[in-house]
N, C-alpha and C positions, 0 to 999 in steps of 0.2 A: 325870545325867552319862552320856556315852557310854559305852562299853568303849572302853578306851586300844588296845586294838591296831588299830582301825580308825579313831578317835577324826583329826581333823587331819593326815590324810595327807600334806597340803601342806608343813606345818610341820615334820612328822617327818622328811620326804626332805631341806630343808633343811637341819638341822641334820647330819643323817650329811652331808649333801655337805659341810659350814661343818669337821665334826669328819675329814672325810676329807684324803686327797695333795691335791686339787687342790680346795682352798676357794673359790676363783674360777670354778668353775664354776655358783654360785648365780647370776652372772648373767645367766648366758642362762637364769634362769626370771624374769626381770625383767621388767613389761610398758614401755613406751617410754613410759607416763604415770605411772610409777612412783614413790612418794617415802617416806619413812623416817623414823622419829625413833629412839634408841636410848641411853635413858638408862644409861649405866654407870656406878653408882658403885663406889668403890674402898674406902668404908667410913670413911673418916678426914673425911667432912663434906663432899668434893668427886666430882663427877660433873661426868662430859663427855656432850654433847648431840652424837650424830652425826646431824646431820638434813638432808634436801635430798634430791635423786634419784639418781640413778647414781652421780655422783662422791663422794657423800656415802659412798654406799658400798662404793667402791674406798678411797676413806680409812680406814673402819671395816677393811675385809680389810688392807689394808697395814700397820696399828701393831695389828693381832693377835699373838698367840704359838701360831704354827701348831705344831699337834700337842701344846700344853703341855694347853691345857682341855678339856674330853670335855661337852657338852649330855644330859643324862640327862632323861627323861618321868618324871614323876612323877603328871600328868594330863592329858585335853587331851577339846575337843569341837569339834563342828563345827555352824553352824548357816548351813544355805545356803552362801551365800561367803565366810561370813566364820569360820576358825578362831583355840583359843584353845589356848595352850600353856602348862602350868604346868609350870616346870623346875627342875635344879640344875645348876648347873657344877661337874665337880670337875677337880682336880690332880692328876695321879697315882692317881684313883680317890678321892682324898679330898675331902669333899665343902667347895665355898670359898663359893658364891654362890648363892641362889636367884635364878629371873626368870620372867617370866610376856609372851609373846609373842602378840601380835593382829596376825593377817592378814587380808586379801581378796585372792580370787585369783578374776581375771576370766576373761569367757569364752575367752579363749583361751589360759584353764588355766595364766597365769603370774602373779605376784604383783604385784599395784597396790599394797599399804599394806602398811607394818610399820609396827610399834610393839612397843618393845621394851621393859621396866625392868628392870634387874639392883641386886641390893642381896646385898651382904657380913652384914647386920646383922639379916636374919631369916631362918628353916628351915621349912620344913613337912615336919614329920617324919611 
């Protein structure tokens, strides 16, 4: 495993923009071939699939709770262009959701692929 402080660079700036004032600004690191998937589940046996390209992810940023959830590194590495994020989301600093984020980021240094999975129902403590 990398060392996390240089570990997925990509994916680290990401999240402080997603957990920042203007969340919307992740996509101008979008490349124009761009596409997503983003399994959220909520813990109660139901998850939503936000998947598609751009607009997929203007819908994803729009029915978010800006400023409520905070993206915490718990580990991450990078291999070539593709980075891997191991996270927690918390609430108020309390920890609600683990998730684990796979990116590629092309040559002109913006993001082709997400894939996201969040789950309520395991930790890695």
């Amino acid at each position: 495993m990398t060392d996390t402080s240089t570990a997925a660079p990509f994916l680290t700036a990401w999240f402080a923009i997603l957990d920042g004032d203007e969340p919307s600004k992740i996509l101008d690191l979008i490349s124009d071939d761009f596409s997503l998937s983003i399994l959220f589940s909520t813990g109660d046996g139901k998850a939503t699939d936000f998947a598609g390209g751009r607009d997929a992810l203007v819908g994803y940023l729009a029915q978010r709770e800006k400023g409520a959830l905070t993206h915490h590194l718990l580990s991450a590495t990078t291999t070539g262009k593709d980075e891997l994020f191991l996270g927690e989301v918390r609430r108020g600093g309390v920890p609600e959701a683990s998730f684990v984020a796979a990116g590629r980021v092309g040559d002109d240094h913006r993001l082709q692929r997400l894939l996201i999975g969040r789950s309520s129902q395991i930790r890695f403590p």
